[in-house]
C-alpha positions, 0 to 999 in steps of 0.5 A, a space after each residue: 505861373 512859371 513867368 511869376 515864380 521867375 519874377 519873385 525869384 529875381 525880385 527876392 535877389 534883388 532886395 538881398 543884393 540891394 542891402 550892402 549898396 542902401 547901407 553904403 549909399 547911406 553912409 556917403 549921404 551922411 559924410 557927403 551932406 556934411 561936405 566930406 567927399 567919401 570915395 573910401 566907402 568901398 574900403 570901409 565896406 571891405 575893412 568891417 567885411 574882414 572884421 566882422 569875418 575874423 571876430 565872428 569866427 573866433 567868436 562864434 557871434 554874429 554880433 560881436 561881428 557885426 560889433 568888430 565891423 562898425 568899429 573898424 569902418 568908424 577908425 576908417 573914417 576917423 582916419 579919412 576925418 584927421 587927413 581931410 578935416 584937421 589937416 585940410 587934404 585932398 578929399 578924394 586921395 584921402 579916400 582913395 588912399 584908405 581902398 588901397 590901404 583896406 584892399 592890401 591890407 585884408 589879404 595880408 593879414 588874412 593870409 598871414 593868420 589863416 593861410 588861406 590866401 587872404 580868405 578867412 574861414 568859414 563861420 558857422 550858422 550860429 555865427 552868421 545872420 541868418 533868414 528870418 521866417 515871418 509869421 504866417 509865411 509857411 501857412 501861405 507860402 502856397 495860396 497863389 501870388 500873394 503866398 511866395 511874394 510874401 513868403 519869398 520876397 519879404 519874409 525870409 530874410 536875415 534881420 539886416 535886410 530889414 534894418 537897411 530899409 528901416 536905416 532909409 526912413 530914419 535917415 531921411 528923418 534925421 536929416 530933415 527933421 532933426 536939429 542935428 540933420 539941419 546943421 550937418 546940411 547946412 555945413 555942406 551948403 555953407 560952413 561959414 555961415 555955421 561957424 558965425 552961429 557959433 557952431 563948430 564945422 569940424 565937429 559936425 563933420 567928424 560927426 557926420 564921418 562916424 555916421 558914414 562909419 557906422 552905416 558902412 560897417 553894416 554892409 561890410 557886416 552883411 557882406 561876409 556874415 550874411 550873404 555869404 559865410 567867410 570874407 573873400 579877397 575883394 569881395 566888395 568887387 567895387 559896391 562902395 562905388 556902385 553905391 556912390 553912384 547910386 547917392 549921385 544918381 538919386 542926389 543926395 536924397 535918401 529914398 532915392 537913394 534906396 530906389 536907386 540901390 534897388 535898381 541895381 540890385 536888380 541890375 545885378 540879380 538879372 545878370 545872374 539869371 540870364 547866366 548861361 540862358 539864350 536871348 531870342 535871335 542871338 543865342 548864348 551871351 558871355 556871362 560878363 556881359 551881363 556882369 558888366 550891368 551895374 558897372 556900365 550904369 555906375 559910368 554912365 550915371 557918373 558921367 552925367 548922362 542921366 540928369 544933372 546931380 548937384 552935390 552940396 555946394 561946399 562939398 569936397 571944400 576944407 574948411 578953415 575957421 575964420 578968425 
């Protein structure tokens, strides 16, 4: 029974440190379905975290935060939409450029208003997103196997949680069932051939970014308002790329995608079990080395060790109108 209770618990962290990483990935799938490479997604996380931090402290609502950390990562993408759409630049420095931009500039401002070293401070319960009891969870919290894996596992959870996995199904649903998702695809695979249709790629690639925008202020959201109370200097700690990972990992599909953030949610949930617990014949390992994980499978996915990930074929290519 001790193995099991160590089985759900692990398990009920894994879905908690899934979230951001769904939300993220299901961000790039949209951006990147469209052709727009998106290596900004650990700036948008981190700009609509200290967003959503800011707004539900001064606020004293979740929601006004949840609110404030769309709205940033949505201007985070127009911005990465104006430099790589209208004006044809780089994708990838263009993303790269907006991380710079949101790692630097959170901790300024944070310390310049709160003077906490780029720290917000904390928000109080009434002003997070907290767990949710589902019905029936306390009455078999105690019936044997199925009572903690209900009551641990799927109930308990802060209302975001379920929205990243309901975001899974809509997200396939939208692209693969909606006019909408068959030309954002169709403009990754082969712009000029929606543009002969009359179809105007930059604006189904714009809309593609506010998509990006809006999913991504979720995780961000979660990050500072859910899973923990305040924002944190760098507290994204490389999950946008982590995601990315996980979007090239599960190629571009949306339930992969949640299966591949899965995995190293459970990665990560691992390695804070195994902190300071001895292995059989080696004894004590270093913390790091199990903080390393999600990390060494984000490089080893990256570099194609594990299958070969195709994006789509106009990915990361600016489009000019043919006249």
């Amino acid at each position: 029974m001790e193995h099991y209770e160590i089985f759900i618990s692990v398990l009920a962290s894994t879905i908690r440190l899934s979230v951001p990483l769904i939300f993220t990935a299901l961000a790039g799938l949209f951006s990147e379905r469209a052709g727009i490479v998106d290596i900004g997604l650990e700036g948008k996380m981190l700009a609509s975290a200290f967003a959503s931090a800011v707004v539900a402290y001064l606020t004293g609502s979740a929601w006004a935060g949840l609110g404030a950390g769309i709205l940033i990562s949505i201007c985070f993408s127009l911005v990465h939409g104006f430099a790589s759409i209208t004006h044809r630049g780089d994708q990838v420095v263009s993303g790269v450029a907006l991380n710079f931009v949101a790692a630097g500039l959170t901790v300024v401002l944070g310390n310049a208003w709160f003077h906490q070293g780029g720290r917000t401070p904390s928000v109080s319960n009434d002003a997070r997103f907290t767990g949710i009891t589902l019905p029936g969870a306390d009455a078999i919290k105690d019936v044997p196997f199925i009572g903690p894996l209900y009551a641990q596992v799927i109930s308990g959870h802060n209302i975001l949680t379920y929205m990243a996995f309901a975001a899974v199904p809509i997200a396939w649903w939208i692209l693969f069932r909606t006019r909408f998702g068959l030309r954002l695809r169709a403009v990754g695979e082969n712009p000029g051939a929606v543009d002969t249709a009359g179809i105007s790629v930059t604006l189904q690639r714009y809309q593609a970014l506010v998509l990006a925008g809006f999913m991504g202020g979720f995780a961000g959201t979660y990050l500072s308002i859910a899973q923990s109370a305040a924002f944190v200097k760098d507290m994204s700690a490389g999950k946008g790329y982590i995601a990315l990972a996980a979007l090239v990992f599960a190629k571009w599909k949306p339930v992969p995608v949640m299966f591949a953030c899965l995995l190293f949610g459970f990665l990560d949930a691992f390695s804070n079990f195994m902190q300071g617990k001895p292995l059989p014949l080696i004894g004590v390992v270093p913390v790091q080395v199990f903080q390393s994980l999600p990390y060494i499978l984000t490089c080893v996915l990256l570099a194609g060790f594990i299958g070969v990930s195709r994006p789509p074929r106009a990915s990361g290519q600016p489009y000019t109108k043919e006249r």
